[in-house]
C-alpha positions in Angstrom: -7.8 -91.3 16.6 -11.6 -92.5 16.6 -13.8 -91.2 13.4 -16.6 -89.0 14.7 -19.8 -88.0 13.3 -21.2 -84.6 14.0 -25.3 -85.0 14.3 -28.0 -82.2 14.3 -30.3 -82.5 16.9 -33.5 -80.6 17.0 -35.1 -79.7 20.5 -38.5 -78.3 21.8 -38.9 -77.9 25.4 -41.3 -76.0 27.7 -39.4 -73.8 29.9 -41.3 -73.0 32.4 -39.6 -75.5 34.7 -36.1 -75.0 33.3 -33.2 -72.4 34.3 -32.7 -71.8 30.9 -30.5 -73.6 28.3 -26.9 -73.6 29.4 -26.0 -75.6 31.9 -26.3 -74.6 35.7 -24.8 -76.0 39.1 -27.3 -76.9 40.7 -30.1 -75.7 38.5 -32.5 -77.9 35.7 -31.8 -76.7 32.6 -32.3 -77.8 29.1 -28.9 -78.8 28.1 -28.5 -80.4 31.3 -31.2 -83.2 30.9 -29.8 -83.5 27.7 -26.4 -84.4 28.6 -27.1 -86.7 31.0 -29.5 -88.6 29.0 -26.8 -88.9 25.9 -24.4 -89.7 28.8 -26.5 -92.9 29.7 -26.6 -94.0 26.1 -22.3 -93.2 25.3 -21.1 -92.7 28.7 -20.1 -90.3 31.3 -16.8 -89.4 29.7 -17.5 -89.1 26.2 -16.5 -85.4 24.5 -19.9 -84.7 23.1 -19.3 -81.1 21.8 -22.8 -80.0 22.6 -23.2 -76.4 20.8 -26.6 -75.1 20.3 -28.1 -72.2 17.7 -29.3 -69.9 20.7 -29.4 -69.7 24.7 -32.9 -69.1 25.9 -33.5 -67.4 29.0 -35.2 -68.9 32.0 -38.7 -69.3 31.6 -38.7 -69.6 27.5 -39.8 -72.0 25.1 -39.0 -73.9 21.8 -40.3 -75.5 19.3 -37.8 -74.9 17.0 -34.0 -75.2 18.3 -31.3 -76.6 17.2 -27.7 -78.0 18.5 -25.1 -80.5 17.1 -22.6 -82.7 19.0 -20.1 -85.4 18.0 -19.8 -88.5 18.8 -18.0 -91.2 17.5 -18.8 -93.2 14.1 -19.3 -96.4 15.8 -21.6 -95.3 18.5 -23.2 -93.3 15.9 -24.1 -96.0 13.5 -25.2 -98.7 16.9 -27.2 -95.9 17.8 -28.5 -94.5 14.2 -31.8 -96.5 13.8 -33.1 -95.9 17.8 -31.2 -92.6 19.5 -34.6 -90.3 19.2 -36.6 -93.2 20.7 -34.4 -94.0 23.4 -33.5 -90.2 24.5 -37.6 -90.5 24.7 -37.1 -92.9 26.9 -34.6 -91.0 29.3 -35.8 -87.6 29.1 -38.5 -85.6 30.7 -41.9 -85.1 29.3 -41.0 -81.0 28.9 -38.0 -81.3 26.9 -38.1 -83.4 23.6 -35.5 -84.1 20.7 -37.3 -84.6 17.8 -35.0 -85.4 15.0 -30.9 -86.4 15.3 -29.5 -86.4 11.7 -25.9 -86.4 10.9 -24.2 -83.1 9.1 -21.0 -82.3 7.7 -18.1 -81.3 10.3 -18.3 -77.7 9.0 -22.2 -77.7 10.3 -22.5 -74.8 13.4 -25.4 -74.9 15.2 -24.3 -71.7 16.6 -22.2 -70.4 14.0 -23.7 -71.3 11.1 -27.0 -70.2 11.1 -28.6 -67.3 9.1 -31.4 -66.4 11.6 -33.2 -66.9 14.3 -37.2 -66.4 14.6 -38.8 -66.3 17.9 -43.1 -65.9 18.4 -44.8 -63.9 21.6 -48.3 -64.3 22.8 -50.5 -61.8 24.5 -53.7 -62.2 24.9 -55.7 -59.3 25.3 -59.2 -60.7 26.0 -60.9 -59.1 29.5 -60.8 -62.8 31.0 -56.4 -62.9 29.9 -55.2 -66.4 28.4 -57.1 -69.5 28.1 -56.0 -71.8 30.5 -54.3 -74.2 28.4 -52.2 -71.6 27.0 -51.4 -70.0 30.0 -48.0 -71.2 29.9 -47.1 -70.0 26.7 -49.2 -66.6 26.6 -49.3 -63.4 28.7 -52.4 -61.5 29.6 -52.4 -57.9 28.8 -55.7 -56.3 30.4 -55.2 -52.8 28.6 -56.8 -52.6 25.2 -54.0 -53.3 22.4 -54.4 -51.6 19.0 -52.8 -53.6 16.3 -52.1 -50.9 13.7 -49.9 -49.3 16.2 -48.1 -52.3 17.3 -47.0 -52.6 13.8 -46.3 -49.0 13.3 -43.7 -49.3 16.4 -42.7 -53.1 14.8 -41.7 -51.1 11.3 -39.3 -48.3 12.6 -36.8 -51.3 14.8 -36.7 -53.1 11.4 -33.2 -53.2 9.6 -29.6 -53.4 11.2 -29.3 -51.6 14.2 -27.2 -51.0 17.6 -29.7 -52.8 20.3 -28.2 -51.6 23.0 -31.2 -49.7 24.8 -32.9 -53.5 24.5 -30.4 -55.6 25.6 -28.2 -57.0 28.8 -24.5 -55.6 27.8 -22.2 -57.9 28.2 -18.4 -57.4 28.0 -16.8 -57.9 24.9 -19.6 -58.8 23.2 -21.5 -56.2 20.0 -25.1 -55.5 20.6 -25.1 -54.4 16.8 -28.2 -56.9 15.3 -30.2 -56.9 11.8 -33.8 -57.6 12.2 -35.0 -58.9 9.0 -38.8 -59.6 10.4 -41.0 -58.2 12.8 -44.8 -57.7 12.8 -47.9 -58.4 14.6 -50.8 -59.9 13.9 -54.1 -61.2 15.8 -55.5 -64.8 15.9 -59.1 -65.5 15.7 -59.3 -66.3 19.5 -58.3 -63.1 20.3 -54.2 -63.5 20.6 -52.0 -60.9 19.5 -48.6 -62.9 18.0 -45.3 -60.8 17.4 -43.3 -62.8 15.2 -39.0 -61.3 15.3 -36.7 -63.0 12.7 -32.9 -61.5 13.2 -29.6 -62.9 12.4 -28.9 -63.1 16.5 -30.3 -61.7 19.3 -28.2 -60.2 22.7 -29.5 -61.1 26.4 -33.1 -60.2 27.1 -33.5 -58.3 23.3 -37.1 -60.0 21.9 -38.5 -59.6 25.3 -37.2 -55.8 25.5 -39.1 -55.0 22.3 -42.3 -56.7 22.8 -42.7 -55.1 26.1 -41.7 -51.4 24.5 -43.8 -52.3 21.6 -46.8 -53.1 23.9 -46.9 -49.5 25.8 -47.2 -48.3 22.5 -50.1 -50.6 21.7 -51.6 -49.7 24.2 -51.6 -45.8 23.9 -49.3 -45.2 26.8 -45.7 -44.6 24.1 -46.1 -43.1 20.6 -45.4 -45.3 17.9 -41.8 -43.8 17.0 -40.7 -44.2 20.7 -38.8 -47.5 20.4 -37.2 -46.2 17.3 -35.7 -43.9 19.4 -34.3 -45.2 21.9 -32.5 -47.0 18.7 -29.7 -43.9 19.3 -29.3 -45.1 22.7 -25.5 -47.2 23.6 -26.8 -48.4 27.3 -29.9 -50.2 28.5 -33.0 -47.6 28.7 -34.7 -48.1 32.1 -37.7 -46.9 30.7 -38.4 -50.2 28.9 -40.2 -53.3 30.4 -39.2 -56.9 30.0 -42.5 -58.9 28.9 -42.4 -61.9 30.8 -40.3 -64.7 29.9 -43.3 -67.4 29.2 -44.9 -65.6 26.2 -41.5 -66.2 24.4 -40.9 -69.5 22.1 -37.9 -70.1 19.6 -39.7 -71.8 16.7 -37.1 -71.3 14.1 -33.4 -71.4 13.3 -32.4 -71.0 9.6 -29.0 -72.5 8.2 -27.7 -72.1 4.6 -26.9 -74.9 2.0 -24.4 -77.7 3.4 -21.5 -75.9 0.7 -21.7 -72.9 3.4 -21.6 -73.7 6.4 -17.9 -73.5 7.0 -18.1 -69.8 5.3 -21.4 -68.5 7.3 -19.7 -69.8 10.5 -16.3 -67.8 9.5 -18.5 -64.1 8.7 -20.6 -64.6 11.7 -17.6 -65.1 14.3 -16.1 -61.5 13.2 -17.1 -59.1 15.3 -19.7 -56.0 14.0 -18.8 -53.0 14.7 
């Protein structure tokens, strides 16, 4: 039986042209370009494992994620010294791997990690986003107040059943502890919600940001998404933001000694 490495690869993409992470018939999507350019370097039917920290939706960025995969110890140490610069070479110019270390077997890109932090811009300027942001940044004509964007950011903090934000899928908790979430406002104008949480469910960061915004805007109070926190369906009275103002810039992982044990409490189920 062949030795294997397990290597941590980190990944920014813009995802405006991509169908998402997970792989698609028929459809681009990050993991796709990604297999097939490791499959030109190993070959077509090598195991590679690929397991990454989050699935973005269609439509949303990174900057930040993470995945791992094995591969064999040879291939690993012919390939050590030139992998990042040859998957360079075989990608597209909208997905990028930036890094490929190697990890301990107990290292989870999914599993393991202790959060996840996503970013959302809105600009709220009368002429909407500059244009060489408009791919990463909505426009949001209505006049946006910042004290009451946090005000509506502070009562969804803590650990919480998100099930009037998220896409309910079966078997699956949509029980989730935000640990961060706050606004603030660039000098240009941009209003930035940062949302750090041990996991998100389907659709969740876009769900608050666009319940968060009615309320920065004057349309919701600023207890309103706090509310709907006693909710245990999907409200149709919140608004999706759109999937380009959303980028994955972070995912967090403990020391290498616990790995193996933040992989074991995350895979039980809350309840």
């Amino acid at each position: 039986m062949t030795d294997t490495t397990r290597l941590r690869l980190d990944v920014s993409y813009d995802g405006r042209d991509f169908s998402g992470w997970a792989v698609q018939p028929a459809r681009r999507t990050v993991a796709g370009v990604l297999l097939e350019a490791l499959e030109k370097l190993v070959g077509p039917d090598q195991e590679l494992g690929l397991t990454v920290a989050g699935r973005t939706d269609a439509g949303v960025h990174a900057t930040g994620q993470v995945c791992h995969i094995n591969l064999p110890t040879p291939t690993w140490e012919t390939l050590a010294e030139s992998l990042v610069r040859r998957l360079a070479g075989l990608m597209p110019p909208d997905a990028r791997v930036r890094s490929v270390v190697p990890v301990p077997s107990t290292f989870d890109a999914r599993f393991s990690a202790t959060f996840r932090r996503y970013e959302y811009r809105v600009a709220n300027t009368a002429f909407g986003p500059e244009p060489l942001r408009r791919y990463d940044t909505i426009g949001w004509l209505r006049p946006l107040d910042l004290d009451r964007l946090r005000q509506a950011a502070a009562g969804l903090v803590g650990l919480h059943d998100f099930a009037a934000f998220c896409k309910r899928k079966e078997h699956a908790t949509t029980v989730r502890a935000i640990t961060h979430l706050d606004w603030r406002r660039e000098p240009d104008g941009v209003l930035i919600a940062t949302v750090q949480a041990d996991a998100f469910c389907q659709a969740m960061v876009r769900s608050l940001v666009g319940a968060m915004l009615t309320v920065g805007d004057g349309r919701r109070d600023p207890e309103w998404p706090a509310r709907l926190l006693t909710l245990r369906e999907r409200s149709s009275e919140v608004t999706v933001a759109p999937a380009h103002g959303l980028t994955l810039i972070a995912v967090g992982y403990p020391d290498e000694a616990d790995y193996a044990d933040r992989a074991d409490a995350t895979r039980r189920l809350r309840v």
